[in-house]
Structure formats: C-alpha cells, structure tokens
ROSE-4610 file (N, C-alpha, C; in Angstrom, 1 decimal, always signed):
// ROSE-4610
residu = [X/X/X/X/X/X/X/X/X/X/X/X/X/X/X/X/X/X/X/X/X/X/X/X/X/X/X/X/X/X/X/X/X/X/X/X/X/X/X/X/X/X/X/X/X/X/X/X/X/X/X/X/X/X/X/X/X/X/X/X/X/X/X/X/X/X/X/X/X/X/X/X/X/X/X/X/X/X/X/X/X/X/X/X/X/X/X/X/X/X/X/X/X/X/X/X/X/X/X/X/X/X/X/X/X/X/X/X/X/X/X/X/X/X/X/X/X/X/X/X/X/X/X/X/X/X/X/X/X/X/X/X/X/X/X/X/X/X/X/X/X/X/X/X/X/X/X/X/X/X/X/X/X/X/X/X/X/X/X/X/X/X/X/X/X/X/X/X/X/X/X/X/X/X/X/X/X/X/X/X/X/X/X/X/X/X/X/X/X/X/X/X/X/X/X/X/X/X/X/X/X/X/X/X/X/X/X/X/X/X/X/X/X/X/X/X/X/X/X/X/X/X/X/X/X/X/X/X/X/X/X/X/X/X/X/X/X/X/X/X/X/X/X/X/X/X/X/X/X]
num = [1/1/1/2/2/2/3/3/3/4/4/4/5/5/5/6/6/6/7/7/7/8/8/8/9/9/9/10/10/10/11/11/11/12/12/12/13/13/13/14/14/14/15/15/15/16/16/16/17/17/17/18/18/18/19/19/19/20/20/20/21/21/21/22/22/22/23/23/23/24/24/24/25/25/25/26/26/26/27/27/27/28/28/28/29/29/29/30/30/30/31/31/31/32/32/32/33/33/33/34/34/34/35/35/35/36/36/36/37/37/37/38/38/38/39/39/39/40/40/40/41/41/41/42/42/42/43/43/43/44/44/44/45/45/45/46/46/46/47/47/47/48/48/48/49/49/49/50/50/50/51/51/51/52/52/52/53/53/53/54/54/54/55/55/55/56/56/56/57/57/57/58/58/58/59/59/59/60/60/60/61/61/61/62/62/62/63/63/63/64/64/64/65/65/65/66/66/66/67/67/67/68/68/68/69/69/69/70/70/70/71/71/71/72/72/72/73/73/73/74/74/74/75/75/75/76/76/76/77/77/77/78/78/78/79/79/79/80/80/80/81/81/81/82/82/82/83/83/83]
x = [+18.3/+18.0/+19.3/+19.3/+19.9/+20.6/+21.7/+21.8/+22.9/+23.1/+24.0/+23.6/+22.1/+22.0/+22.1/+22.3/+22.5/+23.3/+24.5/+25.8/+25.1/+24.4/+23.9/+23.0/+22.3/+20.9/+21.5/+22.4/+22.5/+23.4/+24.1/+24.9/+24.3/+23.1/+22.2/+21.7/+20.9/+20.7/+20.8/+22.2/+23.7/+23.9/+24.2/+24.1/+23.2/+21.9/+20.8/+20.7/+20.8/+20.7/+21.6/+23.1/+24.0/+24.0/+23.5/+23.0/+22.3/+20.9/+20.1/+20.6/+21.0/+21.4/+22.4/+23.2/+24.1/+23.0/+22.6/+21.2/+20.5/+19.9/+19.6/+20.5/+21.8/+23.1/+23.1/+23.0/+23.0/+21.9/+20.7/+19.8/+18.7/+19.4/+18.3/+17.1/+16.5/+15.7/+14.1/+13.8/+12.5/+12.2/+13.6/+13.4/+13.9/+14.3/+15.0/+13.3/+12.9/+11.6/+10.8/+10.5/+9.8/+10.1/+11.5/+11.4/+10.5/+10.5/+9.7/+8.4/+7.9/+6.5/+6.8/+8.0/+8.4/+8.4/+8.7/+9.2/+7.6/+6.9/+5.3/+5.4/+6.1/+6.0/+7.1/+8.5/+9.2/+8.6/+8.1/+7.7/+6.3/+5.9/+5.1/+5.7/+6.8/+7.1/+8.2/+9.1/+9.5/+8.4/+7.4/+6.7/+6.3/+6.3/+5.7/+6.7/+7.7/+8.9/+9.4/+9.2/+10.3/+8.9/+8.1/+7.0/+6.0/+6.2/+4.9/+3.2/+3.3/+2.3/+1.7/+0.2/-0.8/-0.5/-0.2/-0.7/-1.7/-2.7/-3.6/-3.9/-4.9/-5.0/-5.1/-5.6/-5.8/-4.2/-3.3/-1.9/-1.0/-1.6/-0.6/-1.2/-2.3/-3.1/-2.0/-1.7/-1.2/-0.1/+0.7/+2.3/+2.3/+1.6/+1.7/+1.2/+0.3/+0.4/+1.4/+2.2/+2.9/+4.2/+4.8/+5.4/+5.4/+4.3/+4.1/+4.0/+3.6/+4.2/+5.3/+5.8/+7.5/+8.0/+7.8/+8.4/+8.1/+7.0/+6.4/+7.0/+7.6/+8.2/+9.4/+10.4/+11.5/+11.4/+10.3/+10.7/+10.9/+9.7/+9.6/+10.6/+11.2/+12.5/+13.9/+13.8/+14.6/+14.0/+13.3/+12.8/+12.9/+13.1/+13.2/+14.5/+15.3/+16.9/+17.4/+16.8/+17.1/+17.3/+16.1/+15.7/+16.3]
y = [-27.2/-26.0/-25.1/-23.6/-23.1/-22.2/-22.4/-21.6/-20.5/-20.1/-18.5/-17.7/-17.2/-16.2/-16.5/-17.6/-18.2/-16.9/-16.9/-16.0/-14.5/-14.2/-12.4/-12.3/-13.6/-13.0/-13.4/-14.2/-14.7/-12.9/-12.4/-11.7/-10.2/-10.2/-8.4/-9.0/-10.3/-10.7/-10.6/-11.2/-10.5/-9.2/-8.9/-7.5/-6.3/-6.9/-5.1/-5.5/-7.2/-7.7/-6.7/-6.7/-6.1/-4.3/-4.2/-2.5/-2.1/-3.3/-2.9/-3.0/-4.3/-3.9/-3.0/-2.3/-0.8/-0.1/-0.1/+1.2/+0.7/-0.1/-0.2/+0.5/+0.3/+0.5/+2.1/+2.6/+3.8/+4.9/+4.6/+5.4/+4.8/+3.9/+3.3/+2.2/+1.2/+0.4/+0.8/+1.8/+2.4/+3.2/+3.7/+4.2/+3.6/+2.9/+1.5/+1.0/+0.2/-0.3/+0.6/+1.5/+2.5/+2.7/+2.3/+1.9/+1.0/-0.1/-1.4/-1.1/+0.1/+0.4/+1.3/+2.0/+2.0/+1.1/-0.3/-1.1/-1.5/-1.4/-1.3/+0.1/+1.0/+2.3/+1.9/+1.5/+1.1/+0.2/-0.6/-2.0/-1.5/-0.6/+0.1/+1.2/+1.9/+2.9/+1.8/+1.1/-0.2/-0.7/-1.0/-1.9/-0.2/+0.6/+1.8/+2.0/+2.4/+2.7/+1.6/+0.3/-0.9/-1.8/-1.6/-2.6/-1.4/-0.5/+0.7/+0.1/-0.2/+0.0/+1.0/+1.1/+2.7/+2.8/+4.5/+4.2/+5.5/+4.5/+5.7/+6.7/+7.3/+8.1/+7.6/+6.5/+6.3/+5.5/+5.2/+4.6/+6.3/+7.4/+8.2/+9.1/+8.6/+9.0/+8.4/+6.9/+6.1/+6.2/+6.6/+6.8/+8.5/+9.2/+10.6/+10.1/+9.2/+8.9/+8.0/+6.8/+6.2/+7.0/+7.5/+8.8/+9.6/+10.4/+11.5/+10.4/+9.7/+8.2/+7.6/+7.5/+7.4/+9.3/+9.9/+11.1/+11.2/+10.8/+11.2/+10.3/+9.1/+7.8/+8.0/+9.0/+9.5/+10.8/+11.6/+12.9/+12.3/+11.2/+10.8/+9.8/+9.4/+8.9/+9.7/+10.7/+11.8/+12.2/+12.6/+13.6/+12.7/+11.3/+10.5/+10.3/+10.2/+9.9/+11.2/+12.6/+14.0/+13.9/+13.4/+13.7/+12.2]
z = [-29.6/-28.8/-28.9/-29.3/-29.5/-27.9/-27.5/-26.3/-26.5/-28.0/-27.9/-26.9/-26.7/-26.3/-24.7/-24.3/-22.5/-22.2/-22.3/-21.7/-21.5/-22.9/-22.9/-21.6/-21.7/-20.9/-19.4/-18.9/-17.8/-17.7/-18.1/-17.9/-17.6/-18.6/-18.7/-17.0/-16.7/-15.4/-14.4/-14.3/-13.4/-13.0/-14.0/-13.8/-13.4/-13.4/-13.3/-11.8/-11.2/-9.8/-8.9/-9.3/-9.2/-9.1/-10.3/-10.2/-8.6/-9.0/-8.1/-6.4/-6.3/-4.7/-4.3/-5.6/-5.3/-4.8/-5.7/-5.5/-4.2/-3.6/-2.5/-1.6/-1.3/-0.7/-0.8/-1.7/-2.1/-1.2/-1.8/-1.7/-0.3/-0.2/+1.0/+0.2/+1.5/+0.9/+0.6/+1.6/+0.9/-0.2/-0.8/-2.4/-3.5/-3.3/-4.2/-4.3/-3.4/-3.3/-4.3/-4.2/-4.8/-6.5/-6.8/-8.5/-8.6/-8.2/-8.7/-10.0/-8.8/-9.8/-11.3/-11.5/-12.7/-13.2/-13.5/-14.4/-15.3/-15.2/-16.0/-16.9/-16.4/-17.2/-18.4/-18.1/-18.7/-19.8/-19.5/-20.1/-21.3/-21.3/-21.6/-23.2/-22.6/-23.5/-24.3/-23.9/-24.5/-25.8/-25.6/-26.4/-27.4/-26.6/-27.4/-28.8/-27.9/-29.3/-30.3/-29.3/-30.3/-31.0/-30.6/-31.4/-31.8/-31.4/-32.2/-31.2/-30.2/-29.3/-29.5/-29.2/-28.4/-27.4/-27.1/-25.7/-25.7/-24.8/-24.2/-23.1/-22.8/-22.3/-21.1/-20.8/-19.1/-18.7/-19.9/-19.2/-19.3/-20.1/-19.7/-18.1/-17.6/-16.3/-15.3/-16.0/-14.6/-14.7/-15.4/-15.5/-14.6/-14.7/-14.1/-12.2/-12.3/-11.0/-10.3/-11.3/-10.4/-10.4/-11.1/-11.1/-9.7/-9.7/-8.9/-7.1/-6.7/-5.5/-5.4/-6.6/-6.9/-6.4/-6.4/-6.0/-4.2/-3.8/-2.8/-1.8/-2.6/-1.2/-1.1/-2.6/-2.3/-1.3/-1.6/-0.7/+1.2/+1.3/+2.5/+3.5/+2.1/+2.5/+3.3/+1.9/+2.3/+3.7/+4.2/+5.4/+6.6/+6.5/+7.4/+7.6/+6.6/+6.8/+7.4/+7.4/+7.7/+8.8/+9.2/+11.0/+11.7]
C-alpha cells in the first residue's frame, strides 16, 4: 500500500477544517452553515471541467436556487447581526 499521498491529503484536510472554523469566526455561524449547500455545486462544475461531465438544465435550475438561499440566509444574517 502506497501512502505518499497520506501527508497531501491529511494536510488539504487540515487545512479547509481550519479555513472553515475562521470563517465561522468571521462571518458568524448561520452563514458559514449556509456554504454547506454549495459544496454539490462545486462538486458538480469540478466533475464538469476536470472529467468533462453534462450538466443539465434542471442542475443549472438548482444551482440558481441554491445560490439565490445561500444569498437569502446571508442577507438574514446580516439584518439580524444589524439589529
């Protein structure tokens, strides 16, 4: 069993964990939370560009809606941290 790639992956690992609870810290936990549902869009245009995936018409429907709820739990966040 080959384990080169242990170090990269424990490391990219480490790391985005790290990103992310800045970003919690940052922005708060209800819009942090509210990435999550990006990571399927990501995971999506990923396979799009690097493996030449389709994508169709009803995943470019749901990327504009999880999108447009990802905006809606940041604006709501904002208006709550306002007040």
């Amino acid at each position: 069993m080959d384990l080169g790639h242990l170090p990269r992956g424990l490391f990219s690992t480490v790391l985005t964990y790290v990103w992310f609870a800045r970003g919690i810290d940052r922005i708060g936990p209800t819009a942090a939370a509210s990435y999550v549902f990006l990571v399927p869009v990501f995971g999506v245009l990923s396979g799009w560009v690097l493996l030449g995936e389709s994508i169709g018409a009803s995943m470019l429907v749901g990327f504009v809606l999880i999108v447009i709820g990802v905006r809606q739990v940041q604006r709501e966040s904002e208006r709550l941290t306002v007040n």
